[in-house]
N, C-alpha and C positions, 0 to 999 in steps of 0.2 A: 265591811263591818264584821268585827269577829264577834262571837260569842258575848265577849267580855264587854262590846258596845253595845249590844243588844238591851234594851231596855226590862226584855223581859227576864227573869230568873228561869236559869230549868229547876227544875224541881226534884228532889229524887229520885221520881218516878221514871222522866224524862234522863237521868244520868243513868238509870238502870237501863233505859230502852238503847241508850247508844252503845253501855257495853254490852249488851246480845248482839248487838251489831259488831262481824270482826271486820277491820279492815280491810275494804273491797276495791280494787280497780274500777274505778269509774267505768273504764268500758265495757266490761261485764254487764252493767247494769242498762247499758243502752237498747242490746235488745229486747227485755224483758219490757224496756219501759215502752219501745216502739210497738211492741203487740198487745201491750195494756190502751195504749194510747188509740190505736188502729182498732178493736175490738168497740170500747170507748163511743167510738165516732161510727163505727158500721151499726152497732144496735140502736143507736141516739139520734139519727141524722136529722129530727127535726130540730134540736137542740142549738145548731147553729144558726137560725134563724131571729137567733133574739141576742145573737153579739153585734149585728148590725155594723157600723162602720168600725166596730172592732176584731171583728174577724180575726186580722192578720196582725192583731197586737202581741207584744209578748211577753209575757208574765214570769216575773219568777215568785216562785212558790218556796217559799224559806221556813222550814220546819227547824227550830233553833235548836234542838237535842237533835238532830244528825248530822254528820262532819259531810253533806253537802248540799246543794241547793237545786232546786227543778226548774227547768224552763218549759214554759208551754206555749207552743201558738196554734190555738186552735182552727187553725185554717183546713177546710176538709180537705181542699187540693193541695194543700201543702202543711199538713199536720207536722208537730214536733212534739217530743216531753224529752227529755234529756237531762241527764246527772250533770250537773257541772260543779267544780272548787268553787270550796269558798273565798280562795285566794285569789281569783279569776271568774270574776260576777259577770254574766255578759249584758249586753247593752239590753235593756227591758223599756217597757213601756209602764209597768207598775208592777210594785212588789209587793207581797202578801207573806208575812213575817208574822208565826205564832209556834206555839208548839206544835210537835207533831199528834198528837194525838188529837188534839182541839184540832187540825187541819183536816184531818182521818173523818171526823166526826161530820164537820161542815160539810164534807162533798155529800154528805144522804142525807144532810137540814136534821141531823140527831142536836145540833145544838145551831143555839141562835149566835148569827154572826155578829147583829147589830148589840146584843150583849157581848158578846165579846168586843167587839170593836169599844164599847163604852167602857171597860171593864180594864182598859189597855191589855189584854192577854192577845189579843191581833193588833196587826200595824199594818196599815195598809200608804201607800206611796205610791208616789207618780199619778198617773191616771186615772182617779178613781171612777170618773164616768166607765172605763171599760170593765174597772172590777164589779161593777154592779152590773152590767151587764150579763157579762162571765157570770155571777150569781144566780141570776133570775136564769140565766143558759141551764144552770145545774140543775134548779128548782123544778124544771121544766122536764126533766129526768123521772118517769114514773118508777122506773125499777131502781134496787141498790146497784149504785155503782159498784164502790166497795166488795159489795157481796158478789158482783159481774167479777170484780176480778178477782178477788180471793178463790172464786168458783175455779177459773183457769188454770188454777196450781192443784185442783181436786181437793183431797182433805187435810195434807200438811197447809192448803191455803187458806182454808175454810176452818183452822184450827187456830192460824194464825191472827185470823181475822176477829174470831171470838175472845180470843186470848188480850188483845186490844182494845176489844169493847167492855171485857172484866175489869181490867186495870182501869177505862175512867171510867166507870161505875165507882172501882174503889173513890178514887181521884174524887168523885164528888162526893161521896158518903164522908169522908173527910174532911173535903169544905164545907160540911153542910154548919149552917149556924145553930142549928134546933141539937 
């Protein structure tokens, strides 16, 4: 599914946020994503407790304003999050297809997914039993994730992170209907 299948529109905001983004080698991005991922999982460990028979499922995580898409499987003995094309989707168990910043948002419950999910600005496919899982996993998360890894990259992280959170602030004083 490219872009253009996507149901969803990007939005301005969302075409501005891909071009800050320069064109990156996928592999680059693997080990950042493996020590977000690894980090994730050491300070969280009861968290996998409420994926239950879904454990070892695999998610892809499809933020439609980035030129790619994430896999997770959040198995603690065999953790993954990984850049993949979007040319080359690999085999998942359910996808999770919204914008990025609305994605950004979800993992610290700053926005409700079940509105979103109603609102069509998320899509969810394949196995939703496990994405809800995977959800109440998050929920189950006292501290910011987000904010756990923005912390990692120090203040250009922590700059970035606020910087994200500015823009949907704007993004919703926008929508607002009042």
């Amino acid at each position: 599914m490219t872009h253009a299948d996507h149901p969803a529109t990007i939005s301005g905001l969302g075409q501005r946020v891909v071009r800050l983004l320069p064109p990156l080698p996928l592999f680059l991005l693997q080990p950042i994503l493996r020590r977000i991922v690894t980090r994730v999982a050491r300070k969280n460990p009861d968290m996998f407790g409420r994926l239950g028979p879904h454990l070892r499922a695999r998610f892809v995580i499809d933020p439609v304003n980035l030129p790619f898409v994430l896999l997770l499987r959040p198995d603690p003995n065999d953790l993954l999050l990984r850049a993949c094309s979007r040319r080359n989707i690999p085999p998942h168990d359910a996808r999770i297809t919204g914008g990025f910043l609305d994605l950004l948002m979800l993992v610290d419950s700053d926005l409700d997914g079940d509105a979103l999910f109603f609102s069509r600005d998320l899509t969810i496919t394949g196995n939703t039993e496990a994405v809800v899982c995977l959800r109440n996993a998050l929920d189950d998360v006292d501290d910011s994730i987000a904010e756990d890894v923005a912390a990692m990259f120090g203040p250009p992280g922590r700059m970035t992170l606020n910087g994200f959170r500015r823009m949907n602030e704007r993004r919703g004083q926008n929508h607002d209907p009042s």
